[in-house]
C-alpha positions as CSV (number, residue, x, y, z in Angstrom):
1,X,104.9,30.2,-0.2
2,X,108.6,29.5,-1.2
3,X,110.2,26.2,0.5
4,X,113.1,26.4,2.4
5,X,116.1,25.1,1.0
6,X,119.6,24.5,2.5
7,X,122.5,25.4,0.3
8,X,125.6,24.3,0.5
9,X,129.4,25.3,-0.4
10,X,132.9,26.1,-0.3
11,X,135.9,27.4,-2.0
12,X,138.2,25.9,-4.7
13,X,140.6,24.0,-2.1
14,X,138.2,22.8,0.1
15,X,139.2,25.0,3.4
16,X,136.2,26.8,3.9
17,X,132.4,25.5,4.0
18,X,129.1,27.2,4.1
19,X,125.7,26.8,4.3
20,X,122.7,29.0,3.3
21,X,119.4,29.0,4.5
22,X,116.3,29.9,2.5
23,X,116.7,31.1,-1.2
24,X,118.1,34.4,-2.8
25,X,116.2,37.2,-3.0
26,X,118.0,38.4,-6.1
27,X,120.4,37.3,-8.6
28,X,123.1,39.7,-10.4
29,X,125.7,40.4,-12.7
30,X,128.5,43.2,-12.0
31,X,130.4,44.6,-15.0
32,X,131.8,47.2,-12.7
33,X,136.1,47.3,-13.1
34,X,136.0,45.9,-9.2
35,X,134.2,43.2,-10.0
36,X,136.0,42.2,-13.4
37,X,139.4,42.5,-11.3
38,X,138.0,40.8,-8.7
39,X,136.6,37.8,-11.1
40,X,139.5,38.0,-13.9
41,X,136.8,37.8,-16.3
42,X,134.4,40.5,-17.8
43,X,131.9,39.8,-15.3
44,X,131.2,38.5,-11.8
45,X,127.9,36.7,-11.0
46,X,126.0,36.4,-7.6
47,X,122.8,35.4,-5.8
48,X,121.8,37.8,-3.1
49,X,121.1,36.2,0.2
50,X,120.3,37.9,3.8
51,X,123.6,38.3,5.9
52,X,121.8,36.4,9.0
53,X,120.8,33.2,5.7
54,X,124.8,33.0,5.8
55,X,126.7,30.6,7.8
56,X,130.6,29.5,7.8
57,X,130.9,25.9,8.9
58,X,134.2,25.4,8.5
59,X,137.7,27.5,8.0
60,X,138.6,31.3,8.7
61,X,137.6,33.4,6.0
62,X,139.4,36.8,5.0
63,X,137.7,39.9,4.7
64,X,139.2,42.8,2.3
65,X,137.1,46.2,2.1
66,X,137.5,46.7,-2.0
67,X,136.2,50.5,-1.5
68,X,135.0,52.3,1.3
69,X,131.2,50.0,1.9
70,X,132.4,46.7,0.2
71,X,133.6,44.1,1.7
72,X,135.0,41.0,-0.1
73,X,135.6,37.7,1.6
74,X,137.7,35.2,-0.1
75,X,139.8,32.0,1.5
76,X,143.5,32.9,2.0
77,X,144.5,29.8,0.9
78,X,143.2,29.6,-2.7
79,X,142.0,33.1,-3.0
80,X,138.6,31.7,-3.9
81,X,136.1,35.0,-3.9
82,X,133.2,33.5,-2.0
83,X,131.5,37.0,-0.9
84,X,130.9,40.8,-1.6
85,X,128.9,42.4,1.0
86,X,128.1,46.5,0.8
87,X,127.4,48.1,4.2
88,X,124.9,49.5,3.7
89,X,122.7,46.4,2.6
90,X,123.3,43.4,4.7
């Protein structure tokens, strides 16, 4: 049995904080052109976690839906990307 581990995090200027329960269940990499723009780089690269693992400690996070069942959540402050979230698998 896996342990349990407690992540923590934030984005670039320090607004928002997180914390992740438990460890990802996956781990990708996204060549798509969303995630490219979205990255500014020819990839973007993510663990997959549980939307209930996920919780904001600090700051108000922003939410834009890229397409029509992804959703991106980034600080409005720096713009750090900090989530992508399709609707269909939470």
């Amino acid at each position: 049995m896996a342990q349990l581990e407690l992540l923590q995090g934030g984005c670039l200027c320090g607004a928002i904080r997180y914390q992740v329960n438990g460890l990802p269940f996956d781990a990708d990499h996204c060549h798509c052109s969303q995630c490219r723009k979205s990255a500014g780089a020819v990839m973007m690269s993510w663990m997959d976690f549980c939307y209930e693992q996920v919780e904001w400690l600090q700051g108000q996070v922003t939410e834009f839906a890229s397409s029509k069942d992804i959703r991106r959540v980034f600080c409005q402050h720096c713009g750090c990307s900090l989530t992508y979230r399709h609707l269909d698998y939470p």
